[in-house]
N, C-alpha and C positions, 0 to 999 in steps of 0.2 A: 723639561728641556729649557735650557737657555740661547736667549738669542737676543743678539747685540746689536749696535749701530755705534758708530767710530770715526771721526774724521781725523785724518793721519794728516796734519800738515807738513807740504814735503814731501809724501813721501817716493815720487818718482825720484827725485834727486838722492836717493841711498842705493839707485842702482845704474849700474853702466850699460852698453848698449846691446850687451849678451846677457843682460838683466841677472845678472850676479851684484850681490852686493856687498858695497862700498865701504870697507871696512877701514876708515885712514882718519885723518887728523883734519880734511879740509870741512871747510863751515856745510852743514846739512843745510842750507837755506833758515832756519830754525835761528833765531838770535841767538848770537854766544854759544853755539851748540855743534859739538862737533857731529859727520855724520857717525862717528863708532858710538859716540856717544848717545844718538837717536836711534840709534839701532841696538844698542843695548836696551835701551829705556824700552822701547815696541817692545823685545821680547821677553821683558817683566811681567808690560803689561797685558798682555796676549795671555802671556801662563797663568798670571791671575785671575783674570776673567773666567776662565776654564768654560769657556761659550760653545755650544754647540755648531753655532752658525754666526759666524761677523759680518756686518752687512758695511763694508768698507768706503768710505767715500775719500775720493781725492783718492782714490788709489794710483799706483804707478800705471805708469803711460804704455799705449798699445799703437804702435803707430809703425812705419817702414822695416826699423829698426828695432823696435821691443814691443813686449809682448806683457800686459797684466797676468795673465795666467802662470805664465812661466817663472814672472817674478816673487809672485804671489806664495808658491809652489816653494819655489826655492829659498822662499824666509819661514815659510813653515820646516822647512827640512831643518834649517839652520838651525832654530829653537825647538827641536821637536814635538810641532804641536800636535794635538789629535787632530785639529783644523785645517785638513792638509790638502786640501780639494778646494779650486777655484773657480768662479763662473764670471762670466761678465756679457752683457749684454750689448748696445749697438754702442761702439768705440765714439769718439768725439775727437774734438781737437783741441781741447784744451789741457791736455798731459793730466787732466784730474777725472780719471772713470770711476765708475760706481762698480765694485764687484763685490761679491759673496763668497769667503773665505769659511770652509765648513765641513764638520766629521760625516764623510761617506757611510759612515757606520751608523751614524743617528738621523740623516738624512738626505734625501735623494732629491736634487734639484735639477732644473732645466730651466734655458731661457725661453718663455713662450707669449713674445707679445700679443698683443689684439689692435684690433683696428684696422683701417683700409689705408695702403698706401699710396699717398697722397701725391706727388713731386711737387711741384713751387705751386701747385693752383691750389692748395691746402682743401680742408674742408672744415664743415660747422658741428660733426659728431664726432669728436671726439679721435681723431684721425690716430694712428699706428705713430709712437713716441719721439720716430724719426721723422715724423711727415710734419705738415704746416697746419694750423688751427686758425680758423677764420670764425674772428668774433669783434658785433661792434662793443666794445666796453664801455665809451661813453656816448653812446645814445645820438651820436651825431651821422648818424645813416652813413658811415663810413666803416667798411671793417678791415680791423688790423691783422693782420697776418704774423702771428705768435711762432714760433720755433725754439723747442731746449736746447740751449748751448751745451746740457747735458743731460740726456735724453733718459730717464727714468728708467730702472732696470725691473722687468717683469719676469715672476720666476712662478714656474708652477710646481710644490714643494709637497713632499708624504715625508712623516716621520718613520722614525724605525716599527710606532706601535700604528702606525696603519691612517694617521690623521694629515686628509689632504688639506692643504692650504693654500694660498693665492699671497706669494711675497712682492713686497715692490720695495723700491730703493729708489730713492730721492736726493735731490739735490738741488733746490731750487735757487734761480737766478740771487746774485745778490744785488740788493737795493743799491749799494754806496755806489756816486757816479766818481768817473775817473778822471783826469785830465786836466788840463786850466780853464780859464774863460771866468768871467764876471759872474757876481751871484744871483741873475737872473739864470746867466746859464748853465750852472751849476744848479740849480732850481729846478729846472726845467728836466734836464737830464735825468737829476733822484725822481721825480716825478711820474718821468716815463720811465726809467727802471721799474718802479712799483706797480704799476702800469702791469706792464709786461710778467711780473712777478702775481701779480691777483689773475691773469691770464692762465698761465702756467698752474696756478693755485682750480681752478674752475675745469680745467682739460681733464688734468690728474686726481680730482672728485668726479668728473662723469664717467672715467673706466670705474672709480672704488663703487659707484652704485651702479655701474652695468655686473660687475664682480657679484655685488650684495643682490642684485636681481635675479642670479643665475644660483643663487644661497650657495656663496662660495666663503667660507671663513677668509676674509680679510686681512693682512698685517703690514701695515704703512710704517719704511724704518729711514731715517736719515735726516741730515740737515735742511730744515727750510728755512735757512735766513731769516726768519720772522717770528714774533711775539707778540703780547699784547703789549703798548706803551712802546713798540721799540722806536717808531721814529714819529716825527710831527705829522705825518699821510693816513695817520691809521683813521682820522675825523675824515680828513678829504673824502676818502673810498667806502666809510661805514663801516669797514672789517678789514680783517687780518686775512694773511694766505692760511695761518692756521685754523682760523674760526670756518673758512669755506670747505677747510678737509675735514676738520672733523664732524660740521652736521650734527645732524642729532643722532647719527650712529654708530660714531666711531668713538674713540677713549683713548684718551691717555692721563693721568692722573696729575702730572705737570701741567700741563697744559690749562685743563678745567681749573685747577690752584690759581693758575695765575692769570686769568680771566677772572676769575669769584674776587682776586682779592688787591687786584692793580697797583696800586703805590705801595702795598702793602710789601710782608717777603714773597719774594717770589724764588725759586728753584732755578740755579746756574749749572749751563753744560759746557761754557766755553767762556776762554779769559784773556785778554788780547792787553798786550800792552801800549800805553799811550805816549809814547817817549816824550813826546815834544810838552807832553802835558805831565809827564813823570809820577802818573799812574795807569791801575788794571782797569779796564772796563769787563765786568760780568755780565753775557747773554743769556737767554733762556732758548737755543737755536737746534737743538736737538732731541728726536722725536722718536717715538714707536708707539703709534695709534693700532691698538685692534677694532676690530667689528662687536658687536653687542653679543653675539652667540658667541663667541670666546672667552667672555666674563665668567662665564660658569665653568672656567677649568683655573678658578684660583689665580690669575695672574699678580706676579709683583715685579713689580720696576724697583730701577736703581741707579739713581746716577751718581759716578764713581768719580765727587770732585774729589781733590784733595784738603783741601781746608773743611769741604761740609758735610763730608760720610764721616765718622766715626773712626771705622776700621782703617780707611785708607788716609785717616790723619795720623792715626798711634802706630800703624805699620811703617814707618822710616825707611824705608827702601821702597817700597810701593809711592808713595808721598812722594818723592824724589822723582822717579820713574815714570808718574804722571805727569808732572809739570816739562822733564825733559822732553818726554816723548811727540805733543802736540800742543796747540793751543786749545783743542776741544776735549774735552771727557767722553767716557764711552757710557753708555747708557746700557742698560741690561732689562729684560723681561724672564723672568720664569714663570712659566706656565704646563699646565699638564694635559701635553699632548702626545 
């Protein structure tokens, strides 16, 4: 089986508000990029992948007017994938959801969170993804009250050959602070962004070992903002949001690389451009951690840059098709389950 993780930047902007998509000449949000031509590019890269299960972030918007599922749906029909089933879990408000694009025929999902729900008085276990998390993080007998501006998608998953697993889908806070103000306060701001990001990071490791308590196979997929070295806080806080999710029993083989080897190379999943500075910056921002009892079904990852796979440098339409379609790479595991 394979199974993906993908941030589609943009991509509610390729559909209107009967969530059909935007097949025209105006700009997809996407630099230089039109949307036919971001929409071209997705369903290259869709058919290429040939994933069993995409685990989509930034997906299109679920809100009065449109629907993730519907839209989801209807760009699978477009490109005929076998991917043709969508799930999403508690909506947001930020036009960027977390859903699960996936062949009914190889696997059978549901959304089924955990946790007790909380309303504004949050709590200190680990509270239901929509609810509030009360935790003091720095030691000053005060606690903060954490809330996901995109609420982690909990999916309880069986393959076609009978193997249950516990999916989640991530998307954690991003560090960079927004807006003007002096560089104390701009300081201050990334600070507590980060803050709130090892928050987020601590919540969503005490469901993976209530999961691993209950000896449920585990598999943590999507964007977490964060790496080793990515910014100057990582000394501040002692760790990364990555190093708290993985623990000592989770795995991803990027990840431990670039932890073991720090300044050293490290493995890019996303490439943003610097205009003002008139170059790329390369992250290490996208993940797919399994649990330790999953190791022994042979897993391999793959992350499908364009300049640093092989195949998807000498394939010339692939190549092309990755760089239009987003700023991030998709990531792949296969595994035999």
């Amino acid at each position: 089986m394979r199974l993906a993780t993908y941030n589609v930047e943009w991509f509610a902007n390729l559909f209107d508000n009967e969530d059909q998509l935007v097949v025209d000449d105006g700009w997809s949000g996407r630099e230089g990029v039109t949307r036919a031509q971001q929409i071209e590019a997705l369903g290259k890269v869709f058919t290429a992948l040939e994933a069993d299960a995409v685990m989509i972030v930034e997906a299109p918007n679920t809100g009065r007017r449109q629907d993730t599922v519907a839209a989801l749906e209807g760009f699978a029909r477009a490109f005929d994938l076998r991917q043709r089933r969508a799930v999403i879990g508690f909506a947001n408000e930020t036009h960027q959801e977390l859903a699960l694009l996936y062949d009914p025929d190889k696997i059978t999902v549901r959304h089924d969170p955990r946790g007790e729900e909380t309303g504004k008085k949050g709590s200190k276990d680990a509270p239901r993804f929509d609810g509030v998390f009360r935790i003091d993080l720095d030691n000053d007998g005060t606690e903060d009250l954490v809330v996901f501006s995109k609420p982690p998608l909990e999916l309880v998953a069986e393959t076609a050959s009978g193997t249950r697993l516990r999916l989640i889908g991530a998307h954690l806070k991003s560090k960079a602070p927004h807006g003007g103000g002096s560089r104390d306060q701009m300081l201050r701001s990334a600070i507590e962004n980060r803050r709130k990001q090892l928050a987020q990071a601590i919540w969503l490791r005490a469901r993976i070992e209530a999961h691993l308590a209950e000896g449920d196979s585990v598999i943590l997929l999507g964007d977490l903002n964060d790496g080793p070295g990515l910014d100057e806080f990582e000394d501040l806080f002692g760790h990364s949001s990555v190093e708290v999710l993985l623990g000592e029993d989770m795995y991803d083989p990027h990840a431990r690389q670039a932890f073991q080897t720090r300044a050293l190379s490290v493995p890019t999943t996303a490439r943003f451009h610097l205009q003002e500075q008139g170059r790329y910056l390369q992250a290490l921002l996208d993940y797919i951690m399994v649990s330790q009892d999953l190791m022994s079904r042979r897993p391999s990852w793959r992350i499908w840059h364009p300049f640093e796979d092989e195949a998807c440098w000498s394939f010339k339409e692939l190549h092309e098709a990755l760089l239009t379609a987003s700023d991030h790479f998709p990531v792949t595991l296969d595994i035999d389950i």
